[in-house]
VMD Tcl script that draws the C-alpha trace (Angstrom):
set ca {
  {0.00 0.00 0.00}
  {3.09 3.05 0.81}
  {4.40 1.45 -1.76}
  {1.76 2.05 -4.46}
  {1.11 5.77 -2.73}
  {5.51 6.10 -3.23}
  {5.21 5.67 -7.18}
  {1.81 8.18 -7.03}
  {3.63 10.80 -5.46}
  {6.76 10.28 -7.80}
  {4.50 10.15 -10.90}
  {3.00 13.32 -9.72}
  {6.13 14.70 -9.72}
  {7.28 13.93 -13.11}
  {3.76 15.45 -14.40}
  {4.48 18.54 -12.36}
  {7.96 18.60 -14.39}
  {5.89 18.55 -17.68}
  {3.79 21.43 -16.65}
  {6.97 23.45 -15.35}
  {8.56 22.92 -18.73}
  {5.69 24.37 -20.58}
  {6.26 27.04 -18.20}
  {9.53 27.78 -18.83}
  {8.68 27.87 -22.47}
  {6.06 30.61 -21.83}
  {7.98 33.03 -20.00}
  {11.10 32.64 -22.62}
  {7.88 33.77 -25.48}
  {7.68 36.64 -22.78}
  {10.97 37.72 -22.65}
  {11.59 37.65 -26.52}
  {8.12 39.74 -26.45}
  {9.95 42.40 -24.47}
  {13.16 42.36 -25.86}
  {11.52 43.13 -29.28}
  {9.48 46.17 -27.08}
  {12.83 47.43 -25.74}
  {14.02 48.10 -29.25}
  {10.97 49.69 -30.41}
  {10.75 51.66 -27.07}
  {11.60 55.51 -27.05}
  {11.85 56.29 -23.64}
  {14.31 55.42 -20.96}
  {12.11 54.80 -17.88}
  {10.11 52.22 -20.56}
  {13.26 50.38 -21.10}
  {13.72 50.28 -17.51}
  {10.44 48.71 -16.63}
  {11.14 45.90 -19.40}
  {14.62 45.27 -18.46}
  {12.83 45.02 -15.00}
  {10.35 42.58 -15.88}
  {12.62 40.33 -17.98}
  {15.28 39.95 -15.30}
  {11.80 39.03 -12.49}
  {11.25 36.44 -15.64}
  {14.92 35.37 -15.80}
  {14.63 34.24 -11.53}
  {11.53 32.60 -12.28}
  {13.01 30.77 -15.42}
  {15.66 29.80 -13.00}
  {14.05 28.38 -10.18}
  {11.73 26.68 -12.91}
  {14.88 24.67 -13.45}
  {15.87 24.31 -10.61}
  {12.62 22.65 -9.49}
  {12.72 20.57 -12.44}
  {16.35 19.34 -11.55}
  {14.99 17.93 -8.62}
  {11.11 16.45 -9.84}
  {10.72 13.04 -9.18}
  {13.60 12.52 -6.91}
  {12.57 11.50 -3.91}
  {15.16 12.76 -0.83}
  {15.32 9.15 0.28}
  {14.54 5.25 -1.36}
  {11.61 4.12 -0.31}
  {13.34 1.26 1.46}
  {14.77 3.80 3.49}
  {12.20 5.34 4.04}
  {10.04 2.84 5.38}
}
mol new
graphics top color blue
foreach p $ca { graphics top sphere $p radius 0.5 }
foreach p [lrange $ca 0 end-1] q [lrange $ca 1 end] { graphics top cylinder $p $q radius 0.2 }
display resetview
């Protein structure tokens, strides 16, 4: 029974590494959204505010992958676990 609830929980987390993937491929569409703004932009506090809001994306992109590093493996075996 644990043992059938173990490979639930690490299934779960290989779905969840899916879903952080897509993710990560949204907020790169982002950034190369506001990269091409920052070139058409005109005004320096603009620029700002994008160069802003791609470096917040950049962090998330990066714990993303860092999450997705570590999906689906578990801190311990479940034999020593249980």
């Amino acid at each position: 029974m644990f043992r059938d609830l173990w490979e639930a929980k690490l299934a779960s987390q290989h779905s969840q590494g899916s879903t952080l993937k897509k993710d990560i491929a949204l907020i790169e569409r982002k950034v190369h959204a506001l990269l091409d703004r920052i070139v058409d932009a005109g005004s320096d506090s603009i620029v700002k505010a994008y160069e802003k809001r791609i470096r917040d994306l950049e962090t998330q992109k990066a714990l993303m992958q860092d999450l997705i590093a570590n999906c689906g493996r578990p801190l311990t075996s479940f034999s020593e676990a249980y």
